[in-house]
C-alpha positions in Angstrom: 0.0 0.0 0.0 1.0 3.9 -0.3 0.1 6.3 1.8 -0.9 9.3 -0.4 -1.4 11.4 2.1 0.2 11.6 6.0 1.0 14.5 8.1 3.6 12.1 10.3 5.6 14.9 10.7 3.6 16.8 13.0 3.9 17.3 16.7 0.9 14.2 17.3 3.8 11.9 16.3 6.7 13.7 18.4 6.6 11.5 21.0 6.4 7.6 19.0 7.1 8.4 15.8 9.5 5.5 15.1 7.0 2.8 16.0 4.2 4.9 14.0 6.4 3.8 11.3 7.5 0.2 11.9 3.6 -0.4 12.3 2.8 1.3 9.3 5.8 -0.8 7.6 4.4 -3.9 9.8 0.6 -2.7 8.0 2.3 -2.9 4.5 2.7 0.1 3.6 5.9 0.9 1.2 5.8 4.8 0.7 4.6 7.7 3.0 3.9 10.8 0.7 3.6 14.2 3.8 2.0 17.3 2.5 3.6 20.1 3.8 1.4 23.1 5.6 3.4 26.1 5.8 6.7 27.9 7.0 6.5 26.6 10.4 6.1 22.9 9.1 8.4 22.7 7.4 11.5 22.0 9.7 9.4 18.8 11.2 8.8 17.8 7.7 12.1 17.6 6.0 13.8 16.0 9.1 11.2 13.1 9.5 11.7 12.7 5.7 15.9 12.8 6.3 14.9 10.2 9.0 13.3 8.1 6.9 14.8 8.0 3.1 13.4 6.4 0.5 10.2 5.7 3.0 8.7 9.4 3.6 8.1 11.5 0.7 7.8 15.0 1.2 5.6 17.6 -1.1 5.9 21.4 0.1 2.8 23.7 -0.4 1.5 26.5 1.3 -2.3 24.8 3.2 -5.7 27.2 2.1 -5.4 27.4 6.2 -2.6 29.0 6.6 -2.9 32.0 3.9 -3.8 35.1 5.6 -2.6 39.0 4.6 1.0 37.4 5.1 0.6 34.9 1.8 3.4 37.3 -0.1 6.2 35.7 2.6 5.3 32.0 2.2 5.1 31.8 -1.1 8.9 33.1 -1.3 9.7 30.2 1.0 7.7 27.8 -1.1 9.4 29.0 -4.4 12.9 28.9 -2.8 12.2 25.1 -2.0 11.3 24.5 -5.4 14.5 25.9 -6.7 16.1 24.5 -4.0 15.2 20.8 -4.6 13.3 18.0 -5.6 10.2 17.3 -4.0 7.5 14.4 -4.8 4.9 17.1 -5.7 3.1 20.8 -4.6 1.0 20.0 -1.9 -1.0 20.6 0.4 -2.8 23.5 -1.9 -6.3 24.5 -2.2 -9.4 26.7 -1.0 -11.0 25.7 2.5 -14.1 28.1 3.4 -15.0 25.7 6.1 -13.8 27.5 9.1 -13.4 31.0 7.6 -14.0 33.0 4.5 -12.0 36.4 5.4 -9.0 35.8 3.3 -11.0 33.3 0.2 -9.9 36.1 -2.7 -6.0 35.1 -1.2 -6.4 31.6 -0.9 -7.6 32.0 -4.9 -4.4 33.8 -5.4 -2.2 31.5 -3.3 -3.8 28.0 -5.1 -3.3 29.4 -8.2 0.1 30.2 -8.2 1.2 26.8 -6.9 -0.7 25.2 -9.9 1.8 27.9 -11.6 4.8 26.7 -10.3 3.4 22.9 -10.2 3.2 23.2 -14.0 6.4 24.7 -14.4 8.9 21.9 -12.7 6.7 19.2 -13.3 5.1 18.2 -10.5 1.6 16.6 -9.5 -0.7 18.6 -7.2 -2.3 17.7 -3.6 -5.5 19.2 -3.4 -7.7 20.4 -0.4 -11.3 21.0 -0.9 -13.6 22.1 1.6 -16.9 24.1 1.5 -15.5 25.1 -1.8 -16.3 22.6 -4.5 -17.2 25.5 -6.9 -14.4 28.1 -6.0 -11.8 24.8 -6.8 -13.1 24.1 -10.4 -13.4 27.6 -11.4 -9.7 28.2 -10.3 -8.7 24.5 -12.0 -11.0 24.9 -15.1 -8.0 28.0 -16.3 -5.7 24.8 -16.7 -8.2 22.0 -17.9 -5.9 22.0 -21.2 -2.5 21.9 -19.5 -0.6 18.6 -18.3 -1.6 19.3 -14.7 -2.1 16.0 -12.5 -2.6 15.5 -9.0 -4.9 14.1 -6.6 -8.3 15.7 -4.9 -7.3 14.8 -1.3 -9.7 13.7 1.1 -12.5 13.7 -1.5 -16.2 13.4 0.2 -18.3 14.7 -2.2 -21.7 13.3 -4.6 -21.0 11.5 -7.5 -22.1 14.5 -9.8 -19.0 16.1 -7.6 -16.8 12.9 -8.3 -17.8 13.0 -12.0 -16.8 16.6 -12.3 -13.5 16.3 -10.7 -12.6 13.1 -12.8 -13.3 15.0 -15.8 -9.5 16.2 -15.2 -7.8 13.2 -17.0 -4.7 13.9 -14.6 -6.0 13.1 -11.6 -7.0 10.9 -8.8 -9.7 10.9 -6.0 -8.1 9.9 -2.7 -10.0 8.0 -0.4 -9.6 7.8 3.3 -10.9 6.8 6.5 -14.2 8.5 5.7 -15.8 5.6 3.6 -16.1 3.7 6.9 -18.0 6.4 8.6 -21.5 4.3 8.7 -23.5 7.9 8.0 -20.9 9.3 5.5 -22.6 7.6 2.4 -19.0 7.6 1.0 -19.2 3.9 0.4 -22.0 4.1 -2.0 -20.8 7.2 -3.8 -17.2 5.6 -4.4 -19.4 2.2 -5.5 -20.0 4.1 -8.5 -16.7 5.0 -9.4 -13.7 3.3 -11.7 -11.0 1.8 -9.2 -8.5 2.8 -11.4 -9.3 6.7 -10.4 -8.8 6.2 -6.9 -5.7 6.5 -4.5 -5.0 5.3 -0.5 -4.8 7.9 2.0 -5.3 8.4 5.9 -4.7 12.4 6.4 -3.1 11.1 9.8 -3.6 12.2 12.6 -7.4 13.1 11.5 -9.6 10.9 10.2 -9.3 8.0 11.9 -10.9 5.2 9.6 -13.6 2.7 12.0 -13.5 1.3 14.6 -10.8 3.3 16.0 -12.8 6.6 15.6 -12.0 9.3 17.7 -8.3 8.1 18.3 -4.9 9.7 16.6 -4.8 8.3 12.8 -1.8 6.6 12.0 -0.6 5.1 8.4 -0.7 1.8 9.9 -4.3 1.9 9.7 -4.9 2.2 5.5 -5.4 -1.5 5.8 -8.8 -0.7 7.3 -9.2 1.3 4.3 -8.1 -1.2 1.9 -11.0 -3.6 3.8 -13.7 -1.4 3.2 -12.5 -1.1 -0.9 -12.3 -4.8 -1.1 -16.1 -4.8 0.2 -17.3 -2.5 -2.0 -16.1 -3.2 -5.0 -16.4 -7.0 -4.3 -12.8 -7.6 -4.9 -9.8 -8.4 -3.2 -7.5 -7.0 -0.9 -4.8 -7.4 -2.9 -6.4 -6.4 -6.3 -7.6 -3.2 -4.7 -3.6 -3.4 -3.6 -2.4 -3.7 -7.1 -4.5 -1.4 -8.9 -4.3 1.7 -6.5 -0.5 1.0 -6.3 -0.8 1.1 -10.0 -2.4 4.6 -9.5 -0.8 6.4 -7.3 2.3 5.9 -9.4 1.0 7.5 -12.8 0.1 10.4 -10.4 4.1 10.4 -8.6 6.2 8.8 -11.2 9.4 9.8 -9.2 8.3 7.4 -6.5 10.1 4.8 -8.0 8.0 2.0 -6.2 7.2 -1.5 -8.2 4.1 -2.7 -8.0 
């Protein structure tokens, strides 16, 4: 399994990290990919991914949550670290009017301007969407035509939703702890969609897939995911395995995993 999508590098790990990642490795999961947040982040990030070479993966981005009047500094850090090095992709990016709306005409600015930079060095996007399914694709319809690809993190929309976003050819929906929510209706939306559009991911610490609801996420636990595809889609754990492995690497080539 990968991991599409950890933030092991946070604080919530300080304390255990090492054994967060023997379980995960225990679990069967071969690559960690950690969305960076912002400025601050970024020190945890790059030394749990010095830590753990070839294992942790990290992607630097500037999270819809962290742009406020000050988005003009962070995006200089973001493009230094782009010159700087190699990084798997731009992430985490996006538009989140969930918690607050005051600074939605600079998050457009900020998520733009990653896809910017994502387009010129060649690298797929992570994408947060929340309470802003219509503010995304307006922003992402300006580079339907261009080789953007990427993955809509976290995705827990409708299928019209779904349908809409796969219309990108370049991306992936990932899929997390959420489809085994019993009232989240996930399940029955991802039913309906092709397996070979769809990527692993826990967004650890949050989301914490059933039954361990409620308790710190860890990667370990993408097995539980895994469980819940094979019922759905009435296949096995280790086709659903094989194809979203198959998946996740047509989004991050330079992963360099086999299947």
């Amino acid at each position: 399994m990968i991991d599409t999508h950890s933030h092991i590098y946070s604080e919530e790990f300080s304390e255990d990290k090492q054994e967060v990642i023997q379980r995960a490795k225990e679990a069967g999961v071969r690559h960690i990919i950690m969305p960076n947040v912002d400025g601050e982040s970024l020190p945890l990030l790059l030394e749990t991914e010095k830590t753990f070479p070839d294992y942790c993966h990290a992607a630097i981005g500037l999270h819809p949550t962290s742009v406020n009047e000050n988005y003009h500094s962070e995006l200089e850090i973001i493009e230094r670290e782009l010159e700087r090095r190699q990084w798997i992709g731009v992430g985490e990016i996006g538009i989140d009017l969930y918690w607050d709306k005051t600074y939605i005409r600079e998050q457009i600015i900020v998520f733009r301007q990653q896809i910017e930079w994502a387009i010129k060095y060649n690298l797929p996007v992570i994408i947060h969407v929340r309470d802003s399914f219509d503010e995304t694709m307006q922003v992402l319809s300006e580079f339907k035509s261009s080789p953007l690809k990427g993955i809509f993190h976290s995705f827990a929309g409708n299928l019209e939703q779904a349908n809409e976003m796969l219309e990108f050819n370049g991306f992936m929906l990932g899929i997390n702890g959420i489809i085994t929510f019993k009232n989240s209706g996930l399940a029955n939306v991802v039913r309906n969609l092709p397996l070979n559009r769809l990527v692993l991911e826990t967004d650890a610490p949050y989301l914490t897939p059933a039954p361990f609801r409620g308790k710190r996420n860890e990667s370990a636990y993408l097995s539980l995911v895994v469980n819940k595809f094979s019922e759905v889609f009435q296949l096995s754990t280790d086709e659903i395995i094989t194809q979203t492995i198959e998946n996740t690497l047509k989004i991050f080539n330079k992963l360099g995993a086999t299947k």
